[in-house]
DOVO-200522 format. One record per residue: residue in three letters; x, y, z of N, C-alpha, C, O, CB in turn. Coordinates in steps of 0.001 Angstrom, whole numbers, padded with zeros to 6 digits, always signed. Glycine has a CB too. Layout:
alaXYZXYZXYZXYZXYZ...
***
This chain:
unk+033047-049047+024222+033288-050088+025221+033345-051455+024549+032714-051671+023514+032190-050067+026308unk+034127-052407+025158+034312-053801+024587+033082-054352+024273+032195-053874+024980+035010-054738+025492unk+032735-055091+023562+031568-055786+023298+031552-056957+024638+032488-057732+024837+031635-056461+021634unk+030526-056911+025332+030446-057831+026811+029463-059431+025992+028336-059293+025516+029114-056602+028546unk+029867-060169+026001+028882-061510+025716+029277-062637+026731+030265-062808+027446+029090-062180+024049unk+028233-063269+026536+028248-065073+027379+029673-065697+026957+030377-065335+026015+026736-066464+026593unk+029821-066308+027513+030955-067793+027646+030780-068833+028869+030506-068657+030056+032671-067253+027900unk+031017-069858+028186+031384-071166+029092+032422-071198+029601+033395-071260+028850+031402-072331+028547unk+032565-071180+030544+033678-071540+031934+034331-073148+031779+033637-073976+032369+032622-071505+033712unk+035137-073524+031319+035617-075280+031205+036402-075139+032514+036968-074085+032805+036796-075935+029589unk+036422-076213+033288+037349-076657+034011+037204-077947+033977+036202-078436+033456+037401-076169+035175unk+038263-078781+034572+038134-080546+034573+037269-081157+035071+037117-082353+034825+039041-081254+035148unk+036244-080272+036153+034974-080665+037290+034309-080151+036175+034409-080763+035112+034698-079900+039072unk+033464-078846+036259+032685-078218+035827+032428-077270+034754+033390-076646+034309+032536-077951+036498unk+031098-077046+034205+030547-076284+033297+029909-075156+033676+028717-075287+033956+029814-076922+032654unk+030421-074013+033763+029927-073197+034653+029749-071270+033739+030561-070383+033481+031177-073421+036122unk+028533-071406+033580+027831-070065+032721+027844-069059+033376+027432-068854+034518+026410-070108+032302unk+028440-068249+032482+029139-066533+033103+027976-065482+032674+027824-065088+031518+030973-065880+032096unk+027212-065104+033739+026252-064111+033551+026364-062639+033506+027117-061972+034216+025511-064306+034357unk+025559-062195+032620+025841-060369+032702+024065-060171+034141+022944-060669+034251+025440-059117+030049unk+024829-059262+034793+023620-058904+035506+023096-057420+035694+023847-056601+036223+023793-059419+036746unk+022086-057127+035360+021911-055758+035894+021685-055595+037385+020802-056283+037897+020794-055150+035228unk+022278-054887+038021+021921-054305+039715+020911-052940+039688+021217-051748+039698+023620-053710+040633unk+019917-053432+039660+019207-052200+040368+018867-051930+041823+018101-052420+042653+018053-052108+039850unk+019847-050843+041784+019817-050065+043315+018277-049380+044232+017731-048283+044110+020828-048633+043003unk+018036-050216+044869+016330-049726+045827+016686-048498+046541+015758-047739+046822+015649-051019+047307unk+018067-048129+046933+017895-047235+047692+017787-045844+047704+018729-045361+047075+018464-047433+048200unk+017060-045027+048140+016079-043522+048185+017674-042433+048083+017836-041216+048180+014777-043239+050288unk+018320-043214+047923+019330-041732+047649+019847-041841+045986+020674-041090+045468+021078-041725+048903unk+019165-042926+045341+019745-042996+043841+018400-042824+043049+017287-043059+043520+020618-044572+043414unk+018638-042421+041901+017201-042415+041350+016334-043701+041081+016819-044828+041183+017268-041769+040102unk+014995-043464+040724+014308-044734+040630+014639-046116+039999+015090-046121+038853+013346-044438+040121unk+014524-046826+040399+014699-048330+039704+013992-048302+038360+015118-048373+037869+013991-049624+040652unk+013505-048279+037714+012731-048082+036354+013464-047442+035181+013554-047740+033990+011523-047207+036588unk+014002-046365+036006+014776-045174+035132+016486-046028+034803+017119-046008+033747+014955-043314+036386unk+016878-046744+036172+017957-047462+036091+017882-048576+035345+018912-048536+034671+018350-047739+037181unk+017252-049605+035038+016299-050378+034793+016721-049907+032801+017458-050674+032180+014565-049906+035803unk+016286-048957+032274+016060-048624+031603+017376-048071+030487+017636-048165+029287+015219-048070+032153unk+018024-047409+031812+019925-047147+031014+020713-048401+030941+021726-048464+030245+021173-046034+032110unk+020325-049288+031562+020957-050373+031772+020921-051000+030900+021968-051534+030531+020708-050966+032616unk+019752-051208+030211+019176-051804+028636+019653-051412+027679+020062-052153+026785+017897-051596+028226unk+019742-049346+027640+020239-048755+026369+021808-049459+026512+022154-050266+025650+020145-046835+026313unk+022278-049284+027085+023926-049509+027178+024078-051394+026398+024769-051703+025427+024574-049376+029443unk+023358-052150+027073+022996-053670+026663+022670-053570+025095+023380-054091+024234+021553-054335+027588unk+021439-052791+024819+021651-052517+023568+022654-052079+022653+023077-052802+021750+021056-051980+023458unk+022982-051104+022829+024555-050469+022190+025156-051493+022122+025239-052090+021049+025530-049392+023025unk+025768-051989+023333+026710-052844+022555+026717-054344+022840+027495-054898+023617+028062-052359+022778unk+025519-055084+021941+025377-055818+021390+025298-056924+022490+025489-058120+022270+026165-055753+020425unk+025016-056420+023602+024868-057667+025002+023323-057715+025118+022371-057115+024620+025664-057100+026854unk+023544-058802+026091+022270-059358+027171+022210-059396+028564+023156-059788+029246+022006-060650+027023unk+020594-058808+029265+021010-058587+030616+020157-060162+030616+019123-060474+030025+020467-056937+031656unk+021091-061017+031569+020603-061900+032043+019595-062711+033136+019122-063847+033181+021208-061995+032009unk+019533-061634+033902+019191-061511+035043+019143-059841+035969+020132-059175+036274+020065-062496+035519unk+018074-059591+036176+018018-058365+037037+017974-058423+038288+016885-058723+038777+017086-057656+036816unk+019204-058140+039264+018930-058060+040624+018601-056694+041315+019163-055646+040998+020002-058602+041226unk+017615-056797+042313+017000-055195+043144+017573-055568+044646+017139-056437+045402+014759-054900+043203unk+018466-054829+044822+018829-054876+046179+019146-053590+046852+019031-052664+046048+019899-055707+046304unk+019548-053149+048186+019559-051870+048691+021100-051621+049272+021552-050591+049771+018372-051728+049811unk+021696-052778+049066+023009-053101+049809+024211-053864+048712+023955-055043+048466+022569-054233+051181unk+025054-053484+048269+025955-054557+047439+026198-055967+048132+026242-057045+047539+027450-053922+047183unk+026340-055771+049423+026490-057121+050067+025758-058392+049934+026165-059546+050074+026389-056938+051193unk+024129-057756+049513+023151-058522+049100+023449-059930+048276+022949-061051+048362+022406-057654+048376unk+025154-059003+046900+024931-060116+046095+025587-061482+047123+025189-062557+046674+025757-059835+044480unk+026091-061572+047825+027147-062813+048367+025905-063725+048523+026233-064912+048522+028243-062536+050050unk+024195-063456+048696+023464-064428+048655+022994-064625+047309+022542-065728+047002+022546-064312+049541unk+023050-063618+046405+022393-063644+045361+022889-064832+044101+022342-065567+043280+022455-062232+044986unk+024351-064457+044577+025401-064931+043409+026011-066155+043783+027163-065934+044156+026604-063894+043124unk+025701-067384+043836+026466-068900+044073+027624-068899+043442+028504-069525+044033+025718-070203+043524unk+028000-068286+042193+029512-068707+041371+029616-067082+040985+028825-066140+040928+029443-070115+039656unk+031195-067317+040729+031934-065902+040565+032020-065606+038818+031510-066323+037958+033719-066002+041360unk+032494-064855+038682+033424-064197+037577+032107-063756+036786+032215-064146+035624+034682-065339+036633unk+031188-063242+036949+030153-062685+036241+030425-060793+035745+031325-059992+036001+028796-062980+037336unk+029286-060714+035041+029308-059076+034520+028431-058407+035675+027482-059068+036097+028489-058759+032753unk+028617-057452+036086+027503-057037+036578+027558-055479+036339+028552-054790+036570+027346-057504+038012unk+026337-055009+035837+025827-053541+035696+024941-052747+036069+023716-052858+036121+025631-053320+034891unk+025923-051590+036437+025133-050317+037375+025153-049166+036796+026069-048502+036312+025731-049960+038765unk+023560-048930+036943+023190-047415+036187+024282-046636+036414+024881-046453+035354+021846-046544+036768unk+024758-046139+037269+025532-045191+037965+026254-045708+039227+025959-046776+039763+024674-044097+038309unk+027259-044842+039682+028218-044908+040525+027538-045183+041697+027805-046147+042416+029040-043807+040551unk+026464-044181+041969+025755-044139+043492+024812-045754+043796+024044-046089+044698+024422-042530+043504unk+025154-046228+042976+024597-047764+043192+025338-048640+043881+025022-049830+043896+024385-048480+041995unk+026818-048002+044784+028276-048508+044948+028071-048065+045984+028486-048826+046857+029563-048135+044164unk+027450-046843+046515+027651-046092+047790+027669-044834+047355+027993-044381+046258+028880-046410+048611unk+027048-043988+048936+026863-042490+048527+028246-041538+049196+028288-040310+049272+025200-041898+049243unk+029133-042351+049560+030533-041583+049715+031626-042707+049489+031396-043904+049316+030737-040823+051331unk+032951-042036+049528+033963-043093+049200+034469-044198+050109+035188-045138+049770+035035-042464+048863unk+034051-043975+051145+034288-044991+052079+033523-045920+051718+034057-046996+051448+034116-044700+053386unk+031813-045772+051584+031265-046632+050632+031337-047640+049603+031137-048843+049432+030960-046207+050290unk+031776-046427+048897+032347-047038+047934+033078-047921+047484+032943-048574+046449+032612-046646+047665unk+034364-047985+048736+035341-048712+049115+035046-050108+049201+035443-051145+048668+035784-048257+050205unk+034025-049690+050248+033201-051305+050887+032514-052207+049497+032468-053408+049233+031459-050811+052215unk+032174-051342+049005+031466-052081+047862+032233-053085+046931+032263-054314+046878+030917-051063+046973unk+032897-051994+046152+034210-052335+045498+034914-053767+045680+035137-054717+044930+035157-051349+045985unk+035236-053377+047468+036150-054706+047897+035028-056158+047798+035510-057290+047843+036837-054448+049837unk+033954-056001+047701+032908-057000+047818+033275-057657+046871+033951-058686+046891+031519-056661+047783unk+032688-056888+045652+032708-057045+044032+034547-057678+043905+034471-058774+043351+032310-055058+043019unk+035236-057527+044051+036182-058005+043845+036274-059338+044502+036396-060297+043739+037014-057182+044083unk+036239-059548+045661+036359-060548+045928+035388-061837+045267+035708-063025+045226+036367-060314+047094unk+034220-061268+044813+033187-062173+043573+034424-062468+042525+034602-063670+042328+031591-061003+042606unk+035101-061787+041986+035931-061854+041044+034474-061164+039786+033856-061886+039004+036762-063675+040912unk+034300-059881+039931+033313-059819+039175+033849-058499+037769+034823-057774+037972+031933-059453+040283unk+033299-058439+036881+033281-057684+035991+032293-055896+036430+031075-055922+036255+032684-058740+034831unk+032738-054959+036793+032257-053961+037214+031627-053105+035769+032400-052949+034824+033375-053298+038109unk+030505-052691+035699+030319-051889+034546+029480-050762+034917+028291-051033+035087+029737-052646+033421unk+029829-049602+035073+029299-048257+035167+028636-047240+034104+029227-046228+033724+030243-047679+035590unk+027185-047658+033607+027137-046935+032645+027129-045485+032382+027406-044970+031298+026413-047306+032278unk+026745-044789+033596+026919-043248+033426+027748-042553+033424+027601-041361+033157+026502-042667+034005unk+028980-043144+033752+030271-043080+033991+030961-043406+033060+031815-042582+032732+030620-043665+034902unk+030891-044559+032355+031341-045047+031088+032368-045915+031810+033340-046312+031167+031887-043908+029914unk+032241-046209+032974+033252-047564+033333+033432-048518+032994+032469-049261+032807+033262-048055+034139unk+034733-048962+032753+033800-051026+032787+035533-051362+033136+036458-051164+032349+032746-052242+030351unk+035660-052016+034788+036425-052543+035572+036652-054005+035538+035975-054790+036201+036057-052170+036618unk+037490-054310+034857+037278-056050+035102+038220-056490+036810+039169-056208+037542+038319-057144+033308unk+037167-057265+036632+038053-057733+038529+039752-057855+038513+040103-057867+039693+037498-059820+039216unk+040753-057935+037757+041859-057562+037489+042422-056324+038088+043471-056180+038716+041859-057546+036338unk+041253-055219+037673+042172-054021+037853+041094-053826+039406+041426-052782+039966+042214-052502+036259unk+040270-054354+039958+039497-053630+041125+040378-053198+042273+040266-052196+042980+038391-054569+041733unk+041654-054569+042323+042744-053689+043517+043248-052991+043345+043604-052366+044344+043665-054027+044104unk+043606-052601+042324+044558-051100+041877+043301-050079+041751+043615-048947+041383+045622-051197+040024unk+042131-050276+041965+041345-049445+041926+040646-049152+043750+040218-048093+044208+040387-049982+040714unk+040711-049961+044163+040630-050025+045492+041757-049326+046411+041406-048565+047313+040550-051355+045741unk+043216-049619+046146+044060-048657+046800+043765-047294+046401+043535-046518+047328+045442-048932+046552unk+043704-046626+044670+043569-045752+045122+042509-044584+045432+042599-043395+045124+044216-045633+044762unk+041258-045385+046274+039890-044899+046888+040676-044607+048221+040614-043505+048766+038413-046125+046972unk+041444-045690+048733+041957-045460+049977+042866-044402+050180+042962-043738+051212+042496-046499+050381unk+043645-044252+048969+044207-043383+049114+043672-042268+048649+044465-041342+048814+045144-043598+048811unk+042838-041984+048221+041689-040512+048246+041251-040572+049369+041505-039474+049864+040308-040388+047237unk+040758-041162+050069+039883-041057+051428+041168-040975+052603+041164-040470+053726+038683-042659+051684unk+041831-041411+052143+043293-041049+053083+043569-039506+053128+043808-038819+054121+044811-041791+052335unk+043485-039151+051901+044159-037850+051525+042935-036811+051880+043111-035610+052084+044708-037802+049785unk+042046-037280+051905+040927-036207+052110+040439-036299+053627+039523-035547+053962+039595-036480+051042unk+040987-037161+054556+040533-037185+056238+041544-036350+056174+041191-035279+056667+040545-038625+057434unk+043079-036307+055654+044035-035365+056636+043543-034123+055988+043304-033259+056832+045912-035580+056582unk+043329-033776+054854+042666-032150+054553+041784-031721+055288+041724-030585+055759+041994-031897+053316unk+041163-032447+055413+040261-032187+056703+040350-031720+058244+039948-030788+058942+039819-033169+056862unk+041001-032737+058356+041655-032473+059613+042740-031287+059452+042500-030534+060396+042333-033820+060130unk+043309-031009+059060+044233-030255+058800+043464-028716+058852+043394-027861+059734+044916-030748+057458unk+042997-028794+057637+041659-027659+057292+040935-026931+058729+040740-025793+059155+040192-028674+056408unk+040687-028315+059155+039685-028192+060552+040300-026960+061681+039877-025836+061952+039704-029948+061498unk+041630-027844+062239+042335-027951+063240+042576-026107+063334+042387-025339+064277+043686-029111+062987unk+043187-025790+061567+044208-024317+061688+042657-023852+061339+042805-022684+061697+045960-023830+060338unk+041394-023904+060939+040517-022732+061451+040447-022647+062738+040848-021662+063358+039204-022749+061042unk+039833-023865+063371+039669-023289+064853+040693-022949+065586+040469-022900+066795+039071-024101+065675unk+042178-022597+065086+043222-021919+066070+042729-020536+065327+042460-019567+066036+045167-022452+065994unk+042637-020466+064197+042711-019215+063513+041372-018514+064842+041661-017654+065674+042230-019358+061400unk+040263-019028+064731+039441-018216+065500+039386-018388+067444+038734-017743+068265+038008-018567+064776unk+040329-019489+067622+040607-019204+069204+041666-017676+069338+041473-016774+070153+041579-020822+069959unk+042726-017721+068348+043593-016387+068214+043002-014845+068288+043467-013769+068665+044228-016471+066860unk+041542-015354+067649+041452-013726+067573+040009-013668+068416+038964-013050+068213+041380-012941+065709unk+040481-014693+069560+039426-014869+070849+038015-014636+070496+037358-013689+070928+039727-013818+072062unk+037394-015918+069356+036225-016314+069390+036565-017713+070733+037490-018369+071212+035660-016706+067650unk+035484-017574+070805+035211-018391+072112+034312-019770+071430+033100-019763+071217+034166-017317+073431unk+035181-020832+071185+035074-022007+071043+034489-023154+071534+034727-023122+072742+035760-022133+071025unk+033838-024182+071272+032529-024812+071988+031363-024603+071925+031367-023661+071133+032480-024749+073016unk+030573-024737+072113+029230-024546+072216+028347-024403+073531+028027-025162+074445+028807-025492+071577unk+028027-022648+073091+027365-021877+073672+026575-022372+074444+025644-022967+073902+026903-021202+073040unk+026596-022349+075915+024844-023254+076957+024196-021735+077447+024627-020978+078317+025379-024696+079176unk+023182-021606+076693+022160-020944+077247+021269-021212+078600+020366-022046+078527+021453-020941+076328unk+021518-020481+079899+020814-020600+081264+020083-019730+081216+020452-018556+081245+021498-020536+082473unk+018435-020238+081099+017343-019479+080883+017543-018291+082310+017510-017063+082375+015832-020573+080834unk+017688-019032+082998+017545-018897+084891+018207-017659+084926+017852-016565+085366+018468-020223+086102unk+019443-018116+084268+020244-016367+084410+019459-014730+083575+019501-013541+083893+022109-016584+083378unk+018966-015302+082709+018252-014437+081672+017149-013465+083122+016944-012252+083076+017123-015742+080147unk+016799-014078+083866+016067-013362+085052+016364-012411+085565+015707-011384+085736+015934-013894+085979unk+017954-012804+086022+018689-012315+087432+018518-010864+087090+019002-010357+088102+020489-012829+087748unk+018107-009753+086243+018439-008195+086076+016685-008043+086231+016272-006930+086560+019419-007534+084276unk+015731-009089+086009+014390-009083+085957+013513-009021+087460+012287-008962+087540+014096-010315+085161unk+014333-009047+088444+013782-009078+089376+012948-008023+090015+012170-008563+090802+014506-009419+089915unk+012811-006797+089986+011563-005358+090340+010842-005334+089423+009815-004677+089588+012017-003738+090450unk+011089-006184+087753+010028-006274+087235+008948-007703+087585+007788-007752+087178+010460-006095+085924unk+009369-008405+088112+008840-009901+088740+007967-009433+089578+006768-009630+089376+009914-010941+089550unk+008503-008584+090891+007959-008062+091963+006828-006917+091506+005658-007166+091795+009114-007533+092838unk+007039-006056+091021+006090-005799+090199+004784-005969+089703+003712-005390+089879+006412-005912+089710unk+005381-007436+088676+004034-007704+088186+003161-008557+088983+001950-008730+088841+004110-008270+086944unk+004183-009211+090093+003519-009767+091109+002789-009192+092326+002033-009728+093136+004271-010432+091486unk+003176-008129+092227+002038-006746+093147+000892-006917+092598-000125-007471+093015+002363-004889+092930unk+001223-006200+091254-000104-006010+090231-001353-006952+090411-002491-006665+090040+000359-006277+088686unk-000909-008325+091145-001482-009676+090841-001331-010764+089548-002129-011675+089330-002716-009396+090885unk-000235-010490+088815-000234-011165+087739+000267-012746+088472+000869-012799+089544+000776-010380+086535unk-000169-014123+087549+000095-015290+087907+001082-015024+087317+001387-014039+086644-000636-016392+087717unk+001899-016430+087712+003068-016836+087219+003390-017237+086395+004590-017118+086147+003479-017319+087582unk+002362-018097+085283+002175-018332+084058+002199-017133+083053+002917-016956+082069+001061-018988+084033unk+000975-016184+083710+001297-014692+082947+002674-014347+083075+002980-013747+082045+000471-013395+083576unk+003685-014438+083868+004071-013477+083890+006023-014068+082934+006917-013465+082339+003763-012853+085647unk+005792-015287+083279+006808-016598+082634+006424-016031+081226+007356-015483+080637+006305-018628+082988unk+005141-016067+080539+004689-015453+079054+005564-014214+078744+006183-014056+077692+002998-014936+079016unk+005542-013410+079720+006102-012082+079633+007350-011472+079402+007702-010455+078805+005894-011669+080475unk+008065-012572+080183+009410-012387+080139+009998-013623+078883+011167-013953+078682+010022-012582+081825unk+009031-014009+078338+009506-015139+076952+010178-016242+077656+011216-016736+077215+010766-014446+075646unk+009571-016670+078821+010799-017711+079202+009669-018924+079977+008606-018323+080130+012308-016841+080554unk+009552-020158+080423+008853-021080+080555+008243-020986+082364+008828-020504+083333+009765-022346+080017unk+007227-021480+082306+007094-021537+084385+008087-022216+085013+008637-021771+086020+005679-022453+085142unk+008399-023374+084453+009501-024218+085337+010888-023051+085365+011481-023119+086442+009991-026025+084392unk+011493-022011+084381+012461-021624+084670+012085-020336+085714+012799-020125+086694+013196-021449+083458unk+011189-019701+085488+010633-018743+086465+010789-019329+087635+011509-018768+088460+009245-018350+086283unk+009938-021001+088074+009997-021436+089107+011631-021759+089870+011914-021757+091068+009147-022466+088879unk+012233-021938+089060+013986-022115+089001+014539-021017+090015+015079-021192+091107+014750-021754+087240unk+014246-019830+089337+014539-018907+089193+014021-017885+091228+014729-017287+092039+013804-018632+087558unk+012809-018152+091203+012084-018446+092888+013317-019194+093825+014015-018933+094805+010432-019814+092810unk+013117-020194+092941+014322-021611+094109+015451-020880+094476+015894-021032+095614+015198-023321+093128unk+016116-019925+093511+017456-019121+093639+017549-018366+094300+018590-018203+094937+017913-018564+092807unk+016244-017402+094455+016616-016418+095140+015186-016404+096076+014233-015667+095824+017069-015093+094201unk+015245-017514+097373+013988-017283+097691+013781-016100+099329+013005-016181+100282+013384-018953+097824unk+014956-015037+098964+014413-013816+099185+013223-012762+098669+012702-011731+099095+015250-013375+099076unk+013105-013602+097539+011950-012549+096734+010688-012873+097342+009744-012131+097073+011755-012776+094955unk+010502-013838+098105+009019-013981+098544+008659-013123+099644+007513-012733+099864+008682-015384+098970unk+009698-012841+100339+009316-011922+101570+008822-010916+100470+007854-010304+100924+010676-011345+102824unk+009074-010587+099414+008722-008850+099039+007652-009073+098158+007373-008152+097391+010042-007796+098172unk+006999-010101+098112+005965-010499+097607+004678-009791+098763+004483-010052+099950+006132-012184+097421unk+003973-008839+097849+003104-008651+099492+001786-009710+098768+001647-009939+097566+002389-006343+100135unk+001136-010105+099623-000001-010771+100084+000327-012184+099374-000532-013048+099194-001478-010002+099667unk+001735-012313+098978+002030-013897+098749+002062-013942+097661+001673-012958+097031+001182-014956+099186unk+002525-015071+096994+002894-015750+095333+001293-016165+094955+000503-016919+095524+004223-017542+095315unk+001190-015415+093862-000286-015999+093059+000193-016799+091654+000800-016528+090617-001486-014467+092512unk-000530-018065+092340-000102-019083+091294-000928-018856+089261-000616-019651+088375-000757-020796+092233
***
């Protein structure tokens, strides 16, 4: 990789110092800050740079407060310090570019200068383009494939209440016997309120209740 060092910025106003920064990523889906922290240095070492400044943030957006002036270095352990999918990624990317910043990926072996980030930005979009229609595509011809050979599509609603309706001389039954209704909801694996449901539906069963419903 290029050798990364300091320079002075001249313009006719101002004097303005171009920083290398390390980004260490806080957030619980990348590995620890310490460990990042740490590759970030070997790489600084290798080749012959300085981290100037260490920023810990959980969000790339963070830097737009972090960073007052543009065109700096900035370095990330790894990719997942950008975002944990490409849409992410995307977002990130377009940030960093608009800093006008120097991108450096050490696990990756990247190093993006803000030059190339839009040609690197279209084509994320166009991966994430190309991978919603596979998807969709993918999606669409399984579930014809299995409406065709009449799987039944949607999601299944289980009605405890109905699970009863063949249970009824065993209800009556155990309700001869004297069993409560709690016992007897236990019995059939199903809750009191649906048992009680289940009463509401068919409240012919109480006539055949002899000496009445025992709670």
């Amino acid at each position: 990789m290029q050798l990364l060092k300091h320079f002075l910025c001249f313009s006719a106003w101002r004097v303005e110092l171009i920083m290398i920064l390390g980004y260490l990523d806080s957030n619980k889906k990348n590995i620890d800050v310490e460990s990042q922290r740490q590759q970030i240095l070997s790489y600084t070492s290798e080749t012959g740079s300085e981290v100037d400044m260490f920023v810990q943030e959980s969000e790339i957006k963070a830097l737009r407060l972090s960073l007052k002036t543009n065109d700096h270095t900035v370095i990330f352990a790894n990719i997942v310090a950008l975002g944990a999918s490409l849409f992410q990624i995307k977002e990130s990317l377009l940030i960093l570019a608009q800093l006008n910043l120097t991108v450096v990926l050490v696990k990756e072996g990247y190093v993006w200068r803000s030059k190339n980030l839009a040609e690197i930005l279209s084509g994320l979009e166009l991966a994430i383009d190309i991978r919603n229609s596979l998807s969709s595509i993918v999606t669409k011809k399984a579930l014809a494939d299995k409406k065709a050979s009449g799987f039944s599509l949607g999601r299944k609603s289980r009605n405890k209440k109905r699970r009863l309706d063949d249970k009824s001389d065993e209800i009556i039954m155990r309700k001869l016997r004297g069993e409560s209704n709690l016992e007897i909801a236990r019995a059939l694996g199903v809750a009191p309120t649906t048992l009680y449901g289940f009463y509401r539906q068919h409240p012919e069963l109480k006539t055949r209740f002899a000496g009445g419903e025992n709670a």
